[in-house]
VEXTI-993027 format. One line per 2 residues: their letters; for each residue x, y, z of N, C-alpha, C. Coordinates in steps of 0.02 Angstrom, whole numbers, always signed. Example, Ala and Ser with C-alpha at 12.3 -4.5 7.8 and 13.67 -1.06 7.14 Angstrom:
2
as> +660:-284:+390:+615:-225:+390:+660:-165:+390 | +642:-112:+354:+684:-53:+357:+645:+2:+394;
***
This chain:
67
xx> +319:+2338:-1416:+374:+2296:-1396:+363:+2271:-1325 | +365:+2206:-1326:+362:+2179:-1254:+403:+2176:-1224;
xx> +410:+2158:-1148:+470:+2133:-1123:+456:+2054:-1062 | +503:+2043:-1070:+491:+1956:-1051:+520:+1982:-972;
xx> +468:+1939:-916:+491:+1950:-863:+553:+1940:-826 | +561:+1871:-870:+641:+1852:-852:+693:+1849:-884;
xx> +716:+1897:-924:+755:+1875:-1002:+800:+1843:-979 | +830:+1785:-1020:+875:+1764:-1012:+888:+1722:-936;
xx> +846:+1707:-908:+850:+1664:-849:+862:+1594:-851 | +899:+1570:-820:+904:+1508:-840:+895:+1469:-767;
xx> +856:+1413:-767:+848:+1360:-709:+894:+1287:-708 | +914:+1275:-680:+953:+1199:-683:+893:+1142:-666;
xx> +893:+1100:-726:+835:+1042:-693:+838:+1045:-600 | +893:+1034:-583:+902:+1017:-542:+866:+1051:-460;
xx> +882:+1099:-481:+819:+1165:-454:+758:+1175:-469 | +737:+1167:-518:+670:+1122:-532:+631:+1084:-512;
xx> +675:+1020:-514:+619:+977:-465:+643:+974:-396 | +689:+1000:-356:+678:+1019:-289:+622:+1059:-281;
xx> +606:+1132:-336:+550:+1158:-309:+467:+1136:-329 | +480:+1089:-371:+423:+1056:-392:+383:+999:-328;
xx> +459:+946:-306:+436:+904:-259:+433:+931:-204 | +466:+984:-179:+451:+1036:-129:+383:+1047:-116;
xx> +356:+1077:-165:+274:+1080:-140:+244:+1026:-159 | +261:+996:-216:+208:+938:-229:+180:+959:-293;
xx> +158:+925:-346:+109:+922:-429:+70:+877:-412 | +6:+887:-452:-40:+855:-465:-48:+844:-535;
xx> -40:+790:-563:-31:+774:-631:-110:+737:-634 | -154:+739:-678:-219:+734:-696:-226:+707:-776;
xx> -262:+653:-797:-271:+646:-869:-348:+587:-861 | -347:+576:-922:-396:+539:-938:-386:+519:-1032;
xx> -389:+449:-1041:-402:+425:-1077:-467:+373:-1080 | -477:+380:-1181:-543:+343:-1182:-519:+317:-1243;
xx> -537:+235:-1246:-527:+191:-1294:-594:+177:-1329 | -596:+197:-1397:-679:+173:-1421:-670:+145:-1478;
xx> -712:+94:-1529:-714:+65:-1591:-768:+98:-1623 | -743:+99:-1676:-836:+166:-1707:-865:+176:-1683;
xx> -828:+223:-1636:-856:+282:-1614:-920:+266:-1568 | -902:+206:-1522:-916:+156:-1473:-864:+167:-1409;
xx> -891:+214:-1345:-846:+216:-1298:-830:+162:-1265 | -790:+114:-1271:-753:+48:-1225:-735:+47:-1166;
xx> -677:+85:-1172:-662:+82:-1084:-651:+156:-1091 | -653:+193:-1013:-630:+254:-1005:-589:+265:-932;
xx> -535:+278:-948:-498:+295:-879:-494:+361:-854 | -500:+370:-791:-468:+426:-764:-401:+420:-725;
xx> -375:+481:-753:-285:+465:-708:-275:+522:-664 | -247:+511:-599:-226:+554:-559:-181:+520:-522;
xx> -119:+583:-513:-77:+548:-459:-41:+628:-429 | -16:+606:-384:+33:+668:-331:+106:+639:-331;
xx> +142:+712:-350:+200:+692:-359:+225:+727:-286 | +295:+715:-260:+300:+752:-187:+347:+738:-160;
xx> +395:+769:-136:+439:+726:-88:+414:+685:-19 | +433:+653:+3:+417:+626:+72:+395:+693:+133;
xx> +450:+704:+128:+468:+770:+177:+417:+843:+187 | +384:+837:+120:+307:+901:+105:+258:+840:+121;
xx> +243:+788:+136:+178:+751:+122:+200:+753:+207 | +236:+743:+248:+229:+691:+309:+247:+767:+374;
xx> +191:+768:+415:+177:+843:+463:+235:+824:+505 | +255:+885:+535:+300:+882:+561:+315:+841:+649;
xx> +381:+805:+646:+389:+786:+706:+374:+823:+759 | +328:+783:+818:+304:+810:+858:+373:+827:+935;
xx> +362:+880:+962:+409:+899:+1000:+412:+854:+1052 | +480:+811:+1077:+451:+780:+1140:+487:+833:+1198;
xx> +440:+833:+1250:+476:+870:+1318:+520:+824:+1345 | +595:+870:+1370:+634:+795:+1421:+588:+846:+1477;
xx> +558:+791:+1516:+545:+815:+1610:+601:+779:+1658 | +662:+771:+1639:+707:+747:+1666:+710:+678:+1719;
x> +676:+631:+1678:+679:+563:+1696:+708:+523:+1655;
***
């Protein structure tokens, strides 16, 4: 008998993709179009999913030197 790490846990989408775009996905694919078995075209797909806020380093501190 097993036991499930989280029984019964439940996530709200919504919490989800805060912690998804929080760090960021990398979604990856590739398709290939061929006619008997004749490769035609072949794509590769990649993209980054992310909030603004994880992609962009943080504001730099300015000093006041009181001018």
């Amino acid at each position: 008998m097993s036991v499930a790490a989280y029984p019964d846990r439940r996530i709200a989408l919504v919490d989800l993709l805060d912690r998804v775009l929080g760090g960021g996905v990398v979604v990856a694919g590739e398709i290939t179009l061929s006619i008997a078995d004749v490769d035609m075209v072949h794509i590769s797909l990649r993209t980054l999913v992310s909030s603004v806020s994880a992609l962009m380093p943080p504001p730099e501190q300015t000093l006041d030197r009181g001018q």
